[in-house]
N, C-alpha and C positions, 0 to 999 in steps of 0.2 A: 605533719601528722605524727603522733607519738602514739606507741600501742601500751596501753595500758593494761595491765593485768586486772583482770577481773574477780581474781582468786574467791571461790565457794568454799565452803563444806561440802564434806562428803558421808552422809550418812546410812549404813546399813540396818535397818532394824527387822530381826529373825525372819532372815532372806533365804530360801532355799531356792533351789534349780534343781528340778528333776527332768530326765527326758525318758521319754515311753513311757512307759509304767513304775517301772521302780531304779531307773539309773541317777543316785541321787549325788549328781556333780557338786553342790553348793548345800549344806548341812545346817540350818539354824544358826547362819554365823549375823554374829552383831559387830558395828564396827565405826569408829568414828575419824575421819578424815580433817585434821583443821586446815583449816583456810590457807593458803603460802605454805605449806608444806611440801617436800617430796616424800613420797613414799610408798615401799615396794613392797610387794607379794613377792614372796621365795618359796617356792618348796619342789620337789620330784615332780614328774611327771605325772599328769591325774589326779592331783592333790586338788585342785580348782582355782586355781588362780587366773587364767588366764579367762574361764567361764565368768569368776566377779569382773575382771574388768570389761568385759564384754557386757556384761549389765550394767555398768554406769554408761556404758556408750549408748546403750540403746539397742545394740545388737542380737540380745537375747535379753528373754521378759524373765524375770523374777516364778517363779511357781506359785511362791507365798514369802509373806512380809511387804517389806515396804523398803525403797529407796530414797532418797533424800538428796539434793543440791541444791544446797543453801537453804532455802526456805520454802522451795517446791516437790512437791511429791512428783519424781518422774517414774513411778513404777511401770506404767503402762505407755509412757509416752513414748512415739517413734525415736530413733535415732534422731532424723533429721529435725525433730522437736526439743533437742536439748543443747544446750551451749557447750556442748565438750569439742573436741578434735582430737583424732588422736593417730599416732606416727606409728605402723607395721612394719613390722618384722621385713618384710619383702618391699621396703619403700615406697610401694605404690608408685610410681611415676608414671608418666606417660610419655612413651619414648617418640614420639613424637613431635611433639610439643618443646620450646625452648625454653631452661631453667626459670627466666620469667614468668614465660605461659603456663608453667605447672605450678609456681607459686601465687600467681594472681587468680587458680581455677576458681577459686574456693568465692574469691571476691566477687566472681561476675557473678554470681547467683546473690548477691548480700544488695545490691540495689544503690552501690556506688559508681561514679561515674569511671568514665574512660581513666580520666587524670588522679582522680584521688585511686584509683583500684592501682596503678602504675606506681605513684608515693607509697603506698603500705606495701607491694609486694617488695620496691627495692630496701625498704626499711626493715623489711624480715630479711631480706639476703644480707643487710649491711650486719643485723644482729648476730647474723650465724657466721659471718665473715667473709662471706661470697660475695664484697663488693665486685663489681665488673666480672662475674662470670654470668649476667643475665642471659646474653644471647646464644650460651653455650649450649648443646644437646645434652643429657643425662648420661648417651655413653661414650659422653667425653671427660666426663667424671671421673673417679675414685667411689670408691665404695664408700667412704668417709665424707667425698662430699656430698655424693648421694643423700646419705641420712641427711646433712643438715639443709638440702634443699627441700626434706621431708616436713622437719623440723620448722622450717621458715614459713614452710606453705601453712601447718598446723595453727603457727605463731599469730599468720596476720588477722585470724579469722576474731582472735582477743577471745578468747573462750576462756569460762570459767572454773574448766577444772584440761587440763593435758593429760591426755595416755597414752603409756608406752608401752607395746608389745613387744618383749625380745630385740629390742632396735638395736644391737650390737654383736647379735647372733653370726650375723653374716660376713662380721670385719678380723681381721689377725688384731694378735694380742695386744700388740705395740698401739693399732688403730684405735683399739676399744679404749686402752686407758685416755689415749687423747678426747675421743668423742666422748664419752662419760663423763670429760671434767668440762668440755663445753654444756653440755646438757647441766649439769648442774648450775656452771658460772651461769650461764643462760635462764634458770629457775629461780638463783636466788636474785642475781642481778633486776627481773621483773615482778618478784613475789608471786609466782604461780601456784598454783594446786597442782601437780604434779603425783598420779596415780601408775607406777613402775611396776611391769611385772618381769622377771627372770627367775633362772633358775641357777644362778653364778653367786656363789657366796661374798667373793671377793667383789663383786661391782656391787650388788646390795650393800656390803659393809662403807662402800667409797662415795653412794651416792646420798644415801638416806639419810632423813632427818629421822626417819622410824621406820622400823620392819616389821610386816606380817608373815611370820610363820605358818604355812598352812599345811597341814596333814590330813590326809584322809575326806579330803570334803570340809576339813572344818580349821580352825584355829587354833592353833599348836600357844602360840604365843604372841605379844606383838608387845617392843618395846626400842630404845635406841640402840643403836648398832651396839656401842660399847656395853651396854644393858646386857643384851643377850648374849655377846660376847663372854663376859665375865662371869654372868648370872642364870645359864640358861634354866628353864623349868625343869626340864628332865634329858634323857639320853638320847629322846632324837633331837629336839633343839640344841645337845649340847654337840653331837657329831655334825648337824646339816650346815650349823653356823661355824663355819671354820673345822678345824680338825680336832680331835680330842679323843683322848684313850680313854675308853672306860676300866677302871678298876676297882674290884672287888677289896671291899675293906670293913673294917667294925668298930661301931662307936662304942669306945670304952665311956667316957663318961661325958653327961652334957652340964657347965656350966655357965649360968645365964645365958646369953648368947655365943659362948663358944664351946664346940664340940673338939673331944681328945680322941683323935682315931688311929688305928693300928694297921699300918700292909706286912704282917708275919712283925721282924724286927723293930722296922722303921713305925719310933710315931710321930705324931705330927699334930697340929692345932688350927682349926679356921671356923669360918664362921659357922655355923647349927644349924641354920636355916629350918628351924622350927621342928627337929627332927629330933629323935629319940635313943637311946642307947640301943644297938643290937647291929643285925647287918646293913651295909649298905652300899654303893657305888661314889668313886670317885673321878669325877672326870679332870683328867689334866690336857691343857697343853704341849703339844710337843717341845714348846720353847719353856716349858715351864717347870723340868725335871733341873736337877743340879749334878752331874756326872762329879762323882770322884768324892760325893760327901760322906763325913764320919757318919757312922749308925744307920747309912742306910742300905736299900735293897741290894743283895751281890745279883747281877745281871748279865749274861755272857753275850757277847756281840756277834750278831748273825750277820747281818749287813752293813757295810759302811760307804757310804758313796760323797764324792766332794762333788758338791753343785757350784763351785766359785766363791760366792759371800758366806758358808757355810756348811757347816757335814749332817749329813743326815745318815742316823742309826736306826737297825732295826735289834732290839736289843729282849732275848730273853728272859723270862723271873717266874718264880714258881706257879706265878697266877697265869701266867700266859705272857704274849709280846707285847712291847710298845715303842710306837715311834715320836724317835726323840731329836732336837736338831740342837746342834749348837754350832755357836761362831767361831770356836777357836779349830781356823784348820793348818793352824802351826804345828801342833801337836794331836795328829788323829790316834782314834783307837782305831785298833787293827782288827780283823777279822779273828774271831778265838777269845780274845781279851775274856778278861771280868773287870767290871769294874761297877762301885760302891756308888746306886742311884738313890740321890733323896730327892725334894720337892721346896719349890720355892715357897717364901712365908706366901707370897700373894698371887691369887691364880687359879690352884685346885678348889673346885668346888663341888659339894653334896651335894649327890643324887639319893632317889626311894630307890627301891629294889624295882623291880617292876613285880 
């Protein structure tokens, strides 16, 4: 027996979720999922993400619009009416039961026999790596293997689209990067549909083939990691996705696609991004300032702390703070310093005023 991925579409069209009267979790959002894809919902608490995934599962119904897997409308359909599976936060297990028995649950209700339900569940434990830990209880585990005994049980059911709830919420640092890179090697490895929510910038940017930004109930933005990275839409996409100083700057002049913009002394040149001469916001990188360059900003150094592979400053300038990091901690700045901040050519990028 081989489990084949079944990978769907995952289609949103102007799906809202309200509860009670007017608590409206899910906003008008539209959304499209391709087939073999991973991809995560990110945002704050209360933004909705975890409400949409919960509506592809089945778990809560739409208000209005329409849902879509593959080429069926499940708006209304039950949970147990749709081919999804999907791996919680709290792994679900049953401690009871032997890592087997919670991997093969799922089968005994699909209408396979004794012997073929026994071959797929140990071919999800072989997937996830847990050959020969069938007959083991769950708290004889790891939190790490936990999840992927989660994971295996979800695997053998072959469903057409996978989702993740916070499934790394509950492990240390070190564990998460490991289970994240099995979860993916595991995604691409079988071409799944893969539907990720969290609210961790760093495992969104590690896992995704595309992210959903969600704010407020609705869609902030959704693009590839490096996309929003680089390119975010505006000031909260450009702080949520990683780190970024917003500053205050003015486009002297825009031509064809590059704008000339001014912070006090320093200017500088990047791309326009369809924008116009007058004020505007810059968001940079902390890895993205150039300490010690001609012509630019004098900055006094409030904080300086060595984390090991690098320094991180908290550095003063007329406009206000920003934090800045660099690799050379051969030669640190001291507490007191000034010292002359420009900007890398590639990196800073235009924001609207709000």
């Amino acid at each position: 027996m081989s489990i084949n991925a079944k990978a769907a579409p995952v289609s949103f069209r102007n799906v809202t979720k309200i509860y009670g009267k007017d608590v409206v979790a899910v906003d008008n959002i539209n959304l499209e999922i391709e087939a073999g894809k991973l991809v995560t919902l990110l945002g704050p608490s209360g933004c909705g993400k975890t409400t949409t995934l919960r509506m592809i599962a089945g778990l809560e119904i739409a208000s209005k619009g329409s849902i879509h897997i593959g080429d069926q409308d499940v708006t209304l359909l039950p949970a147990t009416d749709r081919d999804v599976s999907m791996v919680f936060q709290s792994y679900a297990l049953f401690p009871h039961m032997t890592v087997m028995e919670n991997v093969s649950y799922g089968l005994t209700f699909s209408g396979f026999d004794k012997s073929e339900t026994r071959d797929r569940a140990q071919q999800g434990l072989d997937l996830v790596g847990l050959k020969g830990f069938g007959d083991r209880l769950p708290s004889e585990l790891s939190g790490g293997q936990q999840q992927r005994v989660a994971v295996a049980r979800a695997l053998v059911l072959e469903p057409q689209v996978l989702l993740f709830d916070e499934p790394l919420s509950n492990l240390d640092a070190k564990l998460r990067r490991q289970v994240r890179e099995d979860i993916r090697d595991i995604q691409q490895d079988l071409g799944l549909t893969v539907v990720y929510v969290t609210h961790d910038q760093e495992e969104a940017l590690a896992v995704s083939d595309e992210i959903v930004v969600m704010r407020n109930a609705g869609i902030a933005q959704v693009g590839a990691p490096r996309e929003l990275y680089d390119a975010p839409a505006d000031k909260f996409v450009a702080d949520f996705i990683g780190e970024a100083n917003i500053i205050p700057c003015d486009i002297i002049d825009v031509k064809g696609d590059t704008a000339h913009i001014a912070i006090g002394t320093l200017k500088h040149q990047l791309s326009a991004r369809d924008m116009m001469p007058g004020p505007a916001n810059l968001a940079v990188r902390p890895t993205r300032f150039k300490l010690g360059a001609a012509g630019g900003v004098p900055m006094k150094v409030e904080k300086a702390t060595y984390v090991g592979s690098r320094m991180e400053y908290t550095l003063a300038a007329h406009f206000g703070t920003v934090f800045v990091v660099s690799e050379d901690v051969d030669g640190p700045l001291a507490i007191g310093d000034t010292v002359m901040v420009g900007l890398d050519r590639i990196g800073p990028v235009l924001l609207a005023v709000d």
